[in-house]
C-alpha positions in Angstrom: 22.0 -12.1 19.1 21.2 -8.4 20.1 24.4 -6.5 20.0 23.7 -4.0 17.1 22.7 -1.3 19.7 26.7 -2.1 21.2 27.9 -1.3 17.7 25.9 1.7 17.2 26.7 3.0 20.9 30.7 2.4 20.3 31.1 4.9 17.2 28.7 7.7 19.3 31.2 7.2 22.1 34.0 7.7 19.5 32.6 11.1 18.5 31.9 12.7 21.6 33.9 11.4 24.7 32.0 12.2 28.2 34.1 10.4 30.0 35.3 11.7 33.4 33.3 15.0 33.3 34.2 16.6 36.8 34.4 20.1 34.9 30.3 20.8 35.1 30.8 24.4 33.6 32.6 27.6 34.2 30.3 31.0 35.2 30.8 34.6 35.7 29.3 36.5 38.3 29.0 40.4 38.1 30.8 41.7 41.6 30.1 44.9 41.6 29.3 48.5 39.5 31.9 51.5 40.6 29.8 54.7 40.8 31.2 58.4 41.0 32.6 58.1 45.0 34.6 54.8 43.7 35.9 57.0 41.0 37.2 59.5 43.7 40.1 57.2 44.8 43.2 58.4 43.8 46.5 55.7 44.0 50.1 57.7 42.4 52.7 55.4 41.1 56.1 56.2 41.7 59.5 54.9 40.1 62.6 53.7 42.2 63.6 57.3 42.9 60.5 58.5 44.3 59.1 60.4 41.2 55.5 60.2 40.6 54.7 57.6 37.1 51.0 57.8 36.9 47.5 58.7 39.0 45.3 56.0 39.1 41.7 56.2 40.1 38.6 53.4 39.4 36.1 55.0 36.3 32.7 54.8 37.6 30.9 52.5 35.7 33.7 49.9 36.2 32.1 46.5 36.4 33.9 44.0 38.7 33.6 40.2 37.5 33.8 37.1 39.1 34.9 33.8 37.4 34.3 30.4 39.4 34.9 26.8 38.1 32.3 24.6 38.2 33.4 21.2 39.6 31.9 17.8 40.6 32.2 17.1 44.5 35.7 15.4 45.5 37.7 17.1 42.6 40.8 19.0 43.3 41.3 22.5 41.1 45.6 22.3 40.9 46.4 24.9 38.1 45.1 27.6 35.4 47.7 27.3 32.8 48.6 28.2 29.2 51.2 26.2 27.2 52.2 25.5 23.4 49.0 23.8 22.7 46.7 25.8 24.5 46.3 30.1 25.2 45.7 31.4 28.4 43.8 34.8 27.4 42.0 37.1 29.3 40.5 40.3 27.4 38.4 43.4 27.3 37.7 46.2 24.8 38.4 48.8 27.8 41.5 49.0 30.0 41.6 46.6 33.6 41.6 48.3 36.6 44.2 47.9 38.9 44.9 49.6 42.4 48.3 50.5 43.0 48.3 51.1 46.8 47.5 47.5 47.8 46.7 45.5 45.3 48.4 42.1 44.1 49.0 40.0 40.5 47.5 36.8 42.9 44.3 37.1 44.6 45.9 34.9 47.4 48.5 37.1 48.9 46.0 40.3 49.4 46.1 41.3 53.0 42.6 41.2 54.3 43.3 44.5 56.1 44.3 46.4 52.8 40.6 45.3 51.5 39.3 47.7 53.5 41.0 50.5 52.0 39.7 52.7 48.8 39.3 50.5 46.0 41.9 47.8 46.6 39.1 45.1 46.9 38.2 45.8 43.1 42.0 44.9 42.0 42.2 42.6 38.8 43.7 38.8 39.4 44.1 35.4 39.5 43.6 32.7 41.8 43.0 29.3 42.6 39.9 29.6 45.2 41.8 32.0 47.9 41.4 35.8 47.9 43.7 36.7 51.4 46.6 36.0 52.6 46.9 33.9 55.4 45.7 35.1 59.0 47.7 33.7 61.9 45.6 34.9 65.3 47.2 34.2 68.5 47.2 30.8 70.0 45.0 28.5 70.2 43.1 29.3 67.5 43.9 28.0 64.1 45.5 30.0 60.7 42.8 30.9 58.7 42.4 32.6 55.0 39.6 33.7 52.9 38.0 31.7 49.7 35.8 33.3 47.4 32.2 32.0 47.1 29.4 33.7 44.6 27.7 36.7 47.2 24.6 34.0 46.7 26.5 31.3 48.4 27.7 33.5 50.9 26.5 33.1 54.1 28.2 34.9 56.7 28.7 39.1 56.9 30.7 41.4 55.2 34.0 43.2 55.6 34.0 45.0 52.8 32.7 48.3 51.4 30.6 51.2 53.5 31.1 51.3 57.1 34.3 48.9 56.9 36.1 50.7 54.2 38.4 54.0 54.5 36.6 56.2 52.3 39.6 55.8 49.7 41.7 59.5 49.5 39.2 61.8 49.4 38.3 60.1 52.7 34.3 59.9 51.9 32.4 59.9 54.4 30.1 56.3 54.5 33.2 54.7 52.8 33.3 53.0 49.4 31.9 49.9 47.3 28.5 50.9 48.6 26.8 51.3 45.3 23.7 49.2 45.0 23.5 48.7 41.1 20.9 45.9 40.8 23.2 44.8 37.7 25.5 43.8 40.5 22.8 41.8 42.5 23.0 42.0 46.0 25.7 45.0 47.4 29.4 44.2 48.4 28.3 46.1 51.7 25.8 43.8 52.3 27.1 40.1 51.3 30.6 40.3 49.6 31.7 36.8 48.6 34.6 36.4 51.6 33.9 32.8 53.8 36.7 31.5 56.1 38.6 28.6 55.9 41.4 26.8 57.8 42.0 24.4 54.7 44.8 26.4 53.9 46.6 25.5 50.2 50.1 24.9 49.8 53.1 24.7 47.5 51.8 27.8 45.7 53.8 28.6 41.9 53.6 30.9 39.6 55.3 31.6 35.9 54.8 34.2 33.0 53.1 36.8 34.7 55.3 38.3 37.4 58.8 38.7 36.2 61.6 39.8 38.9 58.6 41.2 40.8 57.2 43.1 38.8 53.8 42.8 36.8 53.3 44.0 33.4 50.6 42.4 32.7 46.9 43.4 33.1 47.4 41.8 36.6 49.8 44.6 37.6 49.6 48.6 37.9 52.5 49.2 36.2 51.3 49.1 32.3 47.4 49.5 31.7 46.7 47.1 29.4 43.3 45.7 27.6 44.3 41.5 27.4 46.6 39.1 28.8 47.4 36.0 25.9 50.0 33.6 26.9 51.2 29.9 25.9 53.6 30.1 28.9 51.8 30.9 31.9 50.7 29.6 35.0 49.6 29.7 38.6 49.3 26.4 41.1 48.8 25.3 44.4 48.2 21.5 45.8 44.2 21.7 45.4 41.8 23.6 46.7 37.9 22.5 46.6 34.9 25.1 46.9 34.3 26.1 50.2 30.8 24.9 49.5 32.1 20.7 49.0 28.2 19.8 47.1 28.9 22.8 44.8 32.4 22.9 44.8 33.0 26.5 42.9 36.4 27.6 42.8 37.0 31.5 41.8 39.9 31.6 39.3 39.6 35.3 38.8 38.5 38.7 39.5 38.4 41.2 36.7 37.2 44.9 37.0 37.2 47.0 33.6 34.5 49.3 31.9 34.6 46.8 28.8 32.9 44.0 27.9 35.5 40.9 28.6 36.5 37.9 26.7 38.6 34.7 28.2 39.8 31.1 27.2 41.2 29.1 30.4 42.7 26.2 30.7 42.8 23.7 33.9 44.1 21.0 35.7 42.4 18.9 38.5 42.9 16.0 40.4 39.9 13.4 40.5 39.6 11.5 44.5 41.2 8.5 42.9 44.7 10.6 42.6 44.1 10.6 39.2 45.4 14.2 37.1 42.7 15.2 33.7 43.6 18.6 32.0 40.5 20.8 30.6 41.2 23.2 27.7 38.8 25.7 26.3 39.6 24.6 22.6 41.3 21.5 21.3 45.6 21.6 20.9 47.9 19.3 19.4 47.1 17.1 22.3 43.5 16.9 21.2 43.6 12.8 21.5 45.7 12.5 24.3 44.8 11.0 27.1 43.9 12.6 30.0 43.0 15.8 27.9 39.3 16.7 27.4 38.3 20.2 25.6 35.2 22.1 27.4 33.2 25.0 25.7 32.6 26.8 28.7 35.6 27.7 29.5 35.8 29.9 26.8 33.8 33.4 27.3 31.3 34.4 26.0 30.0 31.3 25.4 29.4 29.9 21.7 26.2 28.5 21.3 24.7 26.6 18.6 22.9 23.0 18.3 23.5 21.1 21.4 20.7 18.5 21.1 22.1 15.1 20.2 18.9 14.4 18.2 19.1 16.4 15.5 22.0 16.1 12.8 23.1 19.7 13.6 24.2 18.3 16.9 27.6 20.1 18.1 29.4 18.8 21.5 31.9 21.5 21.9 29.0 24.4 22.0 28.0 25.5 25.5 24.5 26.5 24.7 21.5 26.1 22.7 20.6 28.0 19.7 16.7 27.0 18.7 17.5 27.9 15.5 20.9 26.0 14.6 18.9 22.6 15.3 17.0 22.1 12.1 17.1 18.1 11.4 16.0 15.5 13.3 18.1 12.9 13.4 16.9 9.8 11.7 19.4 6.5 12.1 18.9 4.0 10.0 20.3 1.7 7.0 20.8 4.4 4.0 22.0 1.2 1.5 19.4 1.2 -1.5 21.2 -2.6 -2.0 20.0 -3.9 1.6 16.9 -5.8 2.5 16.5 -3.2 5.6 17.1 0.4 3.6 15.2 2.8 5.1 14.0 5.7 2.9 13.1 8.2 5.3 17.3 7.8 7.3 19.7 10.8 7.4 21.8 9.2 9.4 24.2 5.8 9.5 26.6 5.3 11.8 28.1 1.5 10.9 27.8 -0.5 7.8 26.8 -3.2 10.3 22.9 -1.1 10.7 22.4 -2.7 7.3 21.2 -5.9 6.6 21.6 -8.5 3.5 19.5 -11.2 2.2 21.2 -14.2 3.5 23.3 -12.4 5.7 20.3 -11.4 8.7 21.3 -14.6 10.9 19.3 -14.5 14.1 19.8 -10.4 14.7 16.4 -8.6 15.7 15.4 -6.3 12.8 13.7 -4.2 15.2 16.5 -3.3 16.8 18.9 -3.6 13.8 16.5 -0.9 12.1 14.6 0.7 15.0 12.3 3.4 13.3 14.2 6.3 14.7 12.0 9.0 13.1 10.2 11.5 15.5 8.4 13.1 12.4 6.7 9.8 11.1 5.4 9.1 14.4 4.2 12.3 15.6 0.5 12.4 14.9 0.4 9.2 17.1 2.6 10.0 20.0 5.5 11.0 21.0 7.9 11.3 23.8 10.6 13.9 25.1 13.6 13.6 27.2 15.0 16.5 29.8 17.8 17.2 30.3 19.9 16.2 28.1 22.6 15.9 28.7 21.4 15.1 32.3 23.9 14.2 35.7 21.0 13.0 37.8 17.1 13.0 37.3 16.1 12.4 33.6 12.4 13.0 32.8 10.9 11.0 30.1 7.3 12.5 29.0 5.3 10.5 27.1 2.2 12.1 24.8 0.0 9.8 22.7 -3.6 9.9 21.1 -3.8 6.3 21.7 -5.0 4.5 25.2 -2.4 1.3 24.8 -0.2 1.1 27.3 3.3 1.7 26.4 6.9 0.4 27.2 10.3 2.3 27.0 13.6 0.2 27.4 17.2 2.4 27.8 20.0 0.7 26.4 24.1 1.8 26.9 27.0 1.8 25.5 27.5 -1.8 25.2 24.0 -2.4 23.9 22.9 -3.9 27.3 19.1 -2.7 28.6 19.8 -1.0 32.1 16.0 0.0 32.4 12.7 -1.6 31.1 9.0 -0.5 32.5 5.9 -0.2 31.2 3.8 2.8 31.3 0.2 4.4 30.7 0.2 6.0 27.1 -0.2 9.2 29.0 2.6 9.7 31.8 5.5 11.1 32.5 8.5 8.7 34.0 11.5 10.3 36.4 14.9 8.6 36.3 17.7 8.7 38.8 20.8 8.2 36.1 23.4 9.6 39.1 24.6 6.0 39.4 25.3 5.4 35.6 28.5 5.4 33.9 28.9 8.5 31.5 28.2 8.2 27.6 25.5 7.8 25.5 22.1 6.1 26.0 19.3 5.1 23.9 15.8 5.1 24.7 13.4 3.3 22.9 9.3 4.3 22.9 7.0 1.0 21.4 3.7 1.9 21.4 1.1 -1.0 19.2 3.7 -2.6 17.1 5.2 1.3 16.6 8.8 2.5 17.8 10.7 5.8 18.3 14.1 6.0 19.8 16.0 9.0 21.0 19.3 10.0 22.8 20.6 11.5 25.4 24.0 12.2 27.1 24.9 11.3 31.1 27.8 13.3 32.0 
């Protein structure tokens, strides 16, 4: 009987669950640079009797950021949340801009026509994919709204900035948002990240942030402040998708500070079989619940380290690669000097079971029992690589050898079964569609005359 690869594969699935993986990642896009005409709109505040609090204006050099989720076709963004087991924090080390004239805590309920006005379109806040309130035109044409897609996404024109803009108190002649800081990518003038929809979300709620209307957080004009931490916060809707479906990016936020900023998010979304998973930028009390996976990018800036599976420095919960923290390949094998099987060179045992005793072998195939998993011993021979990893949908194996043989590479998964077997010219390299398997762990095993190496890698 084969099943030691089914062993092996259960205790990797143990360690690092990829199951139901609709987050794909979380990314910021830089919106805009304020230059010195942004910085010449003035907004007062005023209290309840009239009497002027504050004067507000944009500091040139603002930058205005973007932050879109990153989800798998069919999923449903519900809610960005904080709650006992999990912050909500948005930061920077400089102040957030807000405008006072016109704009809102909530992305959503932004008039499109105050967008045109001053700075208003650069207001901090949150969302849940829409960035206007909804547009009723006169009948028969539909209600419409606004969802935010990245300006390199977007593919219609633009209502915002130069020509469509007021010129903001000073009244500047051109109007505003017409800087073209290549920091910024393409101008707000030009393309600004506004597509129509008639999907229009529903059963909006909100908690934590505005309190008996008003906003004292760095959502809200009334207190400058530099972060917004919260266990008891929220803001949902009944779904929203990308406007893009393949893509499906959902902006959450839109920040605009001189500072460099800093977040941890937590979500909600609803899979096309009905069913709810929660995504939390670092692991709670609810770490091994069900239904409750943890996801390094949605914390900002993103922590990287090792994030290759095959060396022993490996680390799941990173969101990028650091060369330098992957030092040790891994090397999996039976590290019992008592067994008939030890293998010297091994760094790495997963199960007792990877060890085999005299009188105690039965019919299990040693060669996969003890597959010669080191990379190093087998280099000056041949050797194989595997990209991406982790992949979603085309895996590349590339295959280099010194030797003319030809060569065969079997992929085994979690249950130790072989979904793929060909055979191959020492020489090649092999493309994969994996979009069709189940997520988790694979192994892939290289023989080459009599000779083996095995690697990993990750479908998510």
């Amino acid at each position: 009987m084969k099943c030691i690869p089914a062993l092996l594969f259960a205790v990797l699935l143990l360690l690092c669950s990829t199951a139901k993986a609709q987050l794909k990642k979380v990314f910021v896009e830089t919106y805009y640079v304020s230059d010195t005409k942004d910085a010449s709109d003035t907004v007062y505040t005023y209290d309840n009797s009239g009497n002027v609090l504050d004067t507000l204006s944009l500091p040139a050099g603002s930058t205005t950021y973007r932050i879109y989720v990153d989800l798998k076709p069919g999923t449903l963004l519900t809610k960005l949340y904080g709650d006992p087991n999990h912050i909500l924090k948005i930061a920077s080390d400089s102040v957030f801009f807000n405008n006072a004239d016109r704009g809102k805590s909530y992305g959503y309920q932004i008039k499109k026509t105050d967008l045109k006005k001053g700075t208003v379109a650069l207001d901090t806040w949150l969302t849940l994919g829409q960035t206007t309130a909804v547009i009723t035109p006169a009948a028969p044409q539909k209600p419409y709204t606004y969802f935010g897609v990245p300006k390199t996404s977007d593919t219609d024109t633009s209502f915002i900035g130069g020509i469509n803009n007021n010129g903001g108190s000073s009244s500047i002649a051109g109007g505003l948002l017409v800087n073209n800081d290549p920091a910024a990518g393409i101008p707000i003038h030009h393309v600004d990240g506004y597509m129509p929809v008639d999907s229009i979300p529903g059963n909006w709620g909100d908690g934590g942030i505005v309190i008996n209307g008003n906003d004292s957080t760095i959502f809200g004009s009334l207190v400058p402040g530099k972060q917004f931490i919260s266990n008891n916060a929220f803001l949902e809707n009944s779904g929203v998708m990308g406007v893009i479906p393949d893509s499906n990016q959902v902006l959450v936020a839109q920040l605009t500070t001189r500072g460099k900023i800093s977040f941890e998010l937590n979500i909600e979304v609803i899979l096309p079989d009905g069913s709810l998973y929660k995504y939390v930028a670092k692991n709670g009390a609810d770490s091994l619940a069900a239904g409750v996976y943890q996801n390094s990018t949605l914390s900002y800036p993103p922590q990287c380290g090792c994030n290759d599976p095959n060396y022993l420095e490996f680390n799941s919960q990173v969101a990028c690669i650091d060369p330098a923290a992957c030092k040790t390949l891994v090397v999996l094998g039976c590290m019992d000097t008592m067994a008939c099987n030890y293998d010297p060179l091994a760094n790495k045992q997963s199960i007792p079971s990877m060890c085999c005793y005299p009188g105690n072998c039965q019919d299990r195939d040693l060669s996969l029992v003890c597959a010669d998993l080191s990379v190093q011993e087998l280099q000056n021979t041949f050797r194989f690589d595997l990209y991406p990893n982790p992949v979603q949908e085309q895996l590349t194996i590339q295959i280099t050898s010194s030797c003319s043989s030809e060569t065969t590479y079997e992929i085994y998964d979690s249950f130790g079964r072989i979904v793929s077997k060909r055979k191959t010219a020492s020489l090649a390299s092999s493309q994969l569609d994996v979009s069709g398997w189940a997520n988790g762990f694979y192994l892939v095993r290289i023989v080459q005359e009599g000779r083996s190496a095995t690697k990993i890698f990750i479908k998510n």
